[in-house]
N, C-alpha and C positions, 0 to 999 in steps of 0.2 A: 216538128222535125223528129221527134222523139217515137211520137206514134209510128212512124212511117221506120223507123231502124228497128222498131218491136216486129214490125211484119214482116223485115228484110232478117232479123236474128232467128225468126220462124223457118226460116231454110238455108240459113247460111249463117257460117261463120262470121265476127265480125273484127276487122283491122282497122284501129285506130291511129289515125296518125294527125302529124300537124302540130301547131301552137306551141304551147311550154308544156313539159310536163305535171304541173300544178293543173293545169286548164284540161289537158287529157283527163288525168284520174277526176275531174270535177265530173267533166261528163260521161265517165264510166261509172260513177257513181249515180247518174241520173237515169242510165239507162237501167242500173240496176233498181233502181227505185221505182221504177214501171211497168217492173216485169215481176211476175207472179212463179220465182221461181227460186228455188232455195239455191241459194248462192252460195258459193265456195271460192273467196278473192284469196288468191297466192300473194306472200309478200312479195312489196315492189322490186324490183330491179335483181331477181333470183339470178344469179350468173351457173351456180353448179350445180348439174343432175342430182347430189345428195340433196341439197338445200327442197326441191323436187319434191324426193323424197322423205326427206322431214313433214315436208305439211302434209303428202298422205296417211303417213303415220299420225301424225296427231289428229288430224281432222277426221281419221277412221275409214278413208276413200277406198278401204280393201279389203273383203271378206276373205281369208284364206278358206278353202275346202276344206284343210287337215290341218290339226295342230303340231304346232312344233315349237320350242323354245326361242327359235330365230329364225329369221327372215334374210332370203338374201335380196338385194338390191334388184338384182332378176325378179327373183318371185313375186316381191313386191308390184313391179312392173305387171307383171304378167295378170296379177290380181287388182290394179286397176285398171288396165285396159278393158278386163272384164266390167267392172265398173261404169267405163266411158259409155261401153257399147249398151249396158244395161238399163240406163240411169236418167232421167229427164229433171236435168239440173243447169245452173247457171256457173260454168265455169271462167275466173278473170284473172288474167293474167296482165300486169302491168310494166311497163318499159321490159317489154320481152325477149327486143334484140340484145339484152346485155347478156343474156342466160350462154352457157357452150354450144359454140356452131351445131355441133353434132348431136347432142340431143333438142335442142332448139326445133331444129328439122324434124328429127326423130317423131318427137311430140305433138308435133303440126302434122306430119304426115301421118299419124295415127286419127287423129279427130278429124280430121276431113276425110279421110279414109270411111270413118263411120256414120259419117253424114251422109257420104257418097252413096252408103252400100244401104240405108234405112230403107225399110216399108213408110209406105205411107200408113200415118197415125200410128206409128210406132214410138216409144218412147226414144228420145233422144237428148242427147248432151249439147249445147249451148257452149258456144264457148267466145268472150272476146279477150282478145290482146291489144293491147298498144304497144308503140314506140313513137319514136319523131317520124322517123320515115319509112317507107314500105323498102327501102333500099335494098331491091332486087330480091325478095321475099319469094314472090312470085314463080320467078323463074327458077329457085331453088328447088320451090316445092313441087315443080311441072317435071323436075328430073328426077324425084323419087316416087312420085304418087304413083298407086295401085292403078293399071288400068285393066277392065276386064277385057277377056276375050269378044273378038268383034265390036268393039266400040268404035264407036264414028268419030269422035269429039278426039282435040289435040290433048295433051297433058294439060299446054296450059289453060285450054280450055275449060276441062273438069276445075283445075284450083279457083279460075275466074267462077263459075257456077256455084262453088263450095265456100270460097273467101270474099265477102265484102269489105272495098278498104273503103273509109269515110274521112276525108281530111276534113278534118274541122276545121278548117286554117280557111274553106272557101264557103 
C-alpha cells in the first residue's frame, strides 16, 4: 500500500484521514519513512497562522532577498511561498483541520496551486495533511483555487487532480 501512495504523493497532494489520530500520524510517519525526501513535519495540531510561522522561522523555510533586522508576518509568507514553489521537499502537516479556517485554506490553496502550475520534472513540494475527516475540505478549496484562463476542468475538479484523500479507516 505504501509503494502505491509514493506514486500517487509523485503528483498529488495527499489527505489523510480516518482511524484515531495515533494511527494517522503512525502512518504519516511510514510514509515518510519511504520516501527519499527531506522532510519538514509541522507540529501537531497548529491552530494559529503565527504557530505557522514559528516553525518557518526556526526550521529556516525563508531566504529573505534583503536584510533587515525584522520580518513581518507578510514577508515571511511571501518568502516562503517562494520556497514552496522552489523546493522538492516533504512537507507534513498533522490534524490540520484544527489550524484557522482562514489560513488553513489560504495554505492549501497555495500548495496545490503550485502543484497545479509545475512543469513536468520540475522541482516540487510534497506535501501531506491529516485529520479525522475530509469534512468538506474539498469544496472549500474548489471555491478559492487558481483557475487559468480557458481551462476545461470544474474547480472541484482541479483540487480532486491536485489532493488525494486516503482513508485509512477502509
Amino acid at each position: 500500500m505504501i509503494d502505491k501512495i509514493k506514486k500517487k504523493l509523485n503528483k498529488k497532494h495527499l489527505l489523510i484521514i480516518g482511524k484515531s489520530e495515533i494511527e494517522r500520524r503512525n502512518f504519516v510517519s511510514s510514509i515518510i519513512q519511504s520516501v527519499n525526501l527531506a522532510t519538514f513535519r509541522f507540529p501537531p495540531k497548529m491552530r494559529l497562522f503565527d504557530e505557522y510561522l514559528d516553525f518557518i522561522k526556526k526550521e529556516k523555510l525563508y531566504t529573505p532577498f534583503y536584510e533587515a533586522k525584522t520580518y513581518s508576518g507578510d514577508q515571511i509568507f511571501d518568502f516562503h511561498f517562494d520556497w514552496i514553489s522552489e523546493n522538492n521537499s516533504l512537507v507534513v502537516m498533522d490534524e490540520f483541520d484544527l489550524m484557522e479556517e482562514n489560513w488553513r485554506i489560504e495554505l492549501l490553496r497555495i500548495y496545490l496551486n503550485v502543484i497545479e502550475n509545475r512543469k513536468k520534472r520540475e522541482k516540487k513540494i510534497h506535501l501531506v495533511i491529516s485529520q479525522e475527516t475530509e469534512n468538506g475540505l474539498t469544496e472549500q478549496l474548489s471555491k478559492v483555487i487558481d483557475v487559468r484562463e480557458n481551462e476545461r476542468r470544474t474547480e472541484k475538479q482541479i483540487v480532486e487532480q491536485n489532493l488525494e484523500i486516503i482513508n485509512i479507516s477502509e
